[in-house]
N, C-alpha and C positions, 0 to 999 in steps of 0.2 A: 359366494365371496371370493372364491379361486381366483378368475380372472380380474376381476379388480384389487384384489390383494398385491397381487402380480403386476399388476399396472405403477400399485401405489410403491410398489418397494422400489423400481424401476426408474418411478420419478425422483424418490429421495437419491438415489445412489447418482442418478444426473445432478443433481443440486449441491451435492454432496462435493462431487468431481470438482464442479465450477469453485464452492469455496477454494479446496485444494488447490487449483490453478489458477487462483490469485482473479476471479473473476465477477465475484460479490464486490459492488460499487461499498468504498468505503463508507459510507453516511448507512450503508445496512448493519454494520458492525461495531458500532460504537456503545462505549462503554460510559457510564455517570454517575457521578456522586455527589448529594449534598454537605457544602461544608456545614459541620454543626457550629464548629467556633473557627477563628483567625486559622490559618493555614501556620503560622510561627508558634501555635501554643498545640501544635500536634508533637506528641514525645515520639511516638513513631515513626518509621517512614510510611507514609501514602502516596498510593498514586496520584489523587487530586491534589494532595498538596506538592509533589517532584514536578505534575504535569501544568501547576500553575506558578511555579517558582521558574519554571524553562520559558514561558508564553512571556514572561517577566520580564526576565532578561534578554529575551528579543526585540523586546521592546512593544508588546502588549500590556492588558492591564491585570495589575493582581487582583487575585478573586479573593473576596472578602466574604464573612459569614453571613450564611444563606444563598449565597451561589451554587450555582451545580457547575460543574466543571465536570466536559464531558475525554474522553479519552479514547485508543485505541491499543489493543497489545502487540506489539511489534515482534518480528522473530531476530532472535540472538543468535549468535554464530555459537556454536559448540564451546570455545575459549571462553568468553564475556557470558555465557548465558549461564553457568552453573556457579559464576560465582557471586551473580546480580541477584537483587530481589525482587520480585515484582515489580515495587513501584518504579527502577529505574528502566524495567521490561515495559513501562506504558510510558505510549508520547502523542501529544497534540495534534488530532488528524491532521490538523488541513497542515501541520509541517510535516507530517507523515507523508501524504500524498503529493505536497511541494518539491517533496526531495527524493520521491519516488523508495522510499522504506518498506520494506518489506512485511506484511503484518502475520503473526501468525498462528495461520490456518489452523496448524494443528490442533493447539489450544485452544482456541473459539471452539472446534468439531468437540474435543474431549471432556471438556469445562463448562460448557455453554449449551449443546443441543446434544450432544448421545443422550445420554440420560434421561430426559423430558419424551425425546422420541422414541427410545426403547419402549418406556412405560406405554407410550404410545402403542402403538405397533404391539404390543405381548398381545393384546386379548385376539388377535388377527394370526400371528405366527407364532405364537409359544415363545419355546424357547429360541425359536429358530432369528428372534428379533435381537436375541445377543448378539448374532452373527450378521448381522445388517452391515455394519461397517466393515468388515475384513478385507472386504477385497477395493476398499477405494484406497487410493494411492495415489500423490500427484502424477501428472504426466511430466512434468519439467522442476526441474533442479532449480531451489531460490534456496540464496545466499543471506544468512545472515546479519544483522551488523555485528561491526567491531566496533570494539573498545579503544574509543580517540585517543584516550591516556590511559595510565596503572602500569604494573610490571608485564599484562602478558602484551599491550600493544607493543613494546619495543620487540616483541619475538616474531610478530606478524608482517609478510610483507607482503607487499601487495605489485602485481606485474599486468603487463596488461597481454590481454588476451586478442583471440581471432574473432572477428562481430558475425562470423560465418560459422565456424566448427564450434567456437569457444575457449581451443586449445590456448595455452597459454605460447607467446610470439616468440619465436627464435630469433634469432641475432640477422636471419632471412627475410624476418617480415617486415613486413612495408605496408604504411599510414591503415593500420586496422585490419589487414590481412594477412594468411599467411603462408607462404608459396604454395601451398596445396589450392587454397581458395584461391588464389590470386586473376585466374581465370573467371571468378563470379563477378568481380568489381562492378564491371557494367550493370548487369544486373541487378545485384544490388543498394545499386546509386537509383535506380529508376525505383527501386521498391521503398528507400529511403525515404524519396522524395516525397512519391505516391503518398507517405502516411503521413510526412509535414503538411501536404495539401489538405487531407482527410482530417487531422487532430486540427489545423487553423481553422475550418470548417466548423467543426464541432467549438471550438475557441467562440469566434464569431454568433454563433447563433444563443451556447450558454448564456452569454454575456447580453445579448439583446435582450433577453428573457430577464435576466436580473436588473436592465435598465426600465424596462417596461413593468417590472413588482416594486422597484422604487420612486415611479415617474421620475426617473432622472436621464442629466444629458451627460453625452460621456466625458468625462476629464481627464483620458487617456489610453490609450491606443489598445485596444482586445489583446492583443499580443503581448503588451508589457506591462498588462494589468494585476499583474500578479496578486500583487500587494493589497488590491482591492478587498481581496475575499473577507478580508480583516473586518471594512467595515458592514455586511452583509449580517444582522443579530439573528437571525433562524435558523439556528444551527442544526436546525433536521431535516430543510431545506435538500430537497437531491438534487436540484439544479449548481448549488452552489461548490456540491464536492464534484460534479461532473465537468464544470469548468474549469477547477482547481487541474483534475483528473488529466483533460484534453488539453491544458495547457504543458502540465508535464511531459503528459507524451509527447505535444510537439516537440518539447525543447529536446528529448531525448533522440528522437528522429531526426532534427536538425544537426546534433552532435555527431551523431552517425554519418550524416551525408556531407558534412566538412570533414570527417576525417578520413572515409574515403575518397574526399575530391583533393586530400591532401597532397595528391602529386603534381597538383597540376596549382600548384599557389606559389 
């Protein structure tokens, strides 16, 4: 069992990483509940009932008893997160994924799979299955959300940074870089671009796919379809958060490549 023990804890710690790195497709991650009764006759707060009171007011439909209202756990920035509850810690993937929110990792690993896989794993490595997770750590730094309103959002401020180092822009920097980087622009306009071509790609073909599962024709352009996902009801569908997904990337790699061609507008 040595060698494959070894194989198998190898594989967990890769999988493990990828949650960490923000790289499990949302629709792997989702959370659900059924409502027992009306979402207005909960004395508590609940997630299904914050996360279908938001879908609400966006102008989706409220869920009524015997729906399941499915969720995702988002990560909070240090400020906003110790003073929230739960249910305001969870929000509606596909606005999750819309708006590119950060989900978090942590708690899914801690809450959700240690435990199950520990118990796992003991009869194979002892005690030694405590220590399975120690050494995984993300590779890259994600940022929280903040708090829109309340007393600590007035304390928070927010600056923009270099889309190359990260560093926050000095009174030096120029449309998204900052004279240290300023020498990469080139570069990084062609790298920009490359991943609008790449996520429009991915845009394009998701979307084919979800015309071809509704035999339908299209009523608006793959690129500005955003809004469509709404009406797509399979909500465990992976096709439909991979275009949600591919769509946001584009628009984020778009943002990037107008704001480094910011000099030249």
């Amino acid at each position: 069992w040595g060698p494959r023990r070894d194989a198998a804890s190898v594989y967990l710690r890769g999988k493990v990483q990828e949650l960490l790195n923000g790289k499990v497709p949302t629709n792997k991650l989702l959370l659900s509940t059924t409502l027992s009764k009306s979402p207005s006759k909960y004395k508590k707060k609940k997630a299904q009932c914050e996360v279908s009171r938001r879908v609400f007011e966006r102008g989706g439909a409220l869920a009524k008893k015997g729906d399941r209202v499915q969720y995702v756990k988002i990560l909070m920035s240090e400020e906003s997160g110790a003073s929230s509850s739960i249910a305001d810690q969870c929000e509606d993937p596909i606005y999750a994924t819309d708006h590119r929110v950060p989900l978090d990792a942590r708690w899914y690993l801690t809450n959700q799979l240690q435990q199950p896989i520990t118990k796992l794993f003991r009869p194979l490595m002892g005690d030694a299955a405590e220590r399975l997770f120690d050494s995984c750590q993300p590779t890259r730094a994600v940022q929280g959300a903040k708090p829109a309103s309340g007393i600590m959002a007035s304390f928070l401020k927010s600056g923009q940074r270099c889309l190359a180092c990260r560093n926050l822009l000095g009174p030096k920097g120029h449309c998204g870089l900052c004279s240290a980087c300023e020498a990469s622009r080139e570069e990084l306009m062609l790298c920009a671009q490359a991943n609008v071509w790449e996520a429009s790609d991915q845009v394009d073909k998701a979307w084919g796919t979800c015309l071809d599962c509704t035999n339908s024709q299209p009523t608006a352009s793959p690129t500005k379809g955003r809004g469509m996902a709404r009406l797509c009801v399979n909500f465990d569908c992976e096709n439909r958060y991979r275009r949600v997904e591919a769509q946001s990337r584009m628009d984020a790699a778009n943002e990037e490549y107008q704001i480094l061609n910011g000099r030249n507008l």
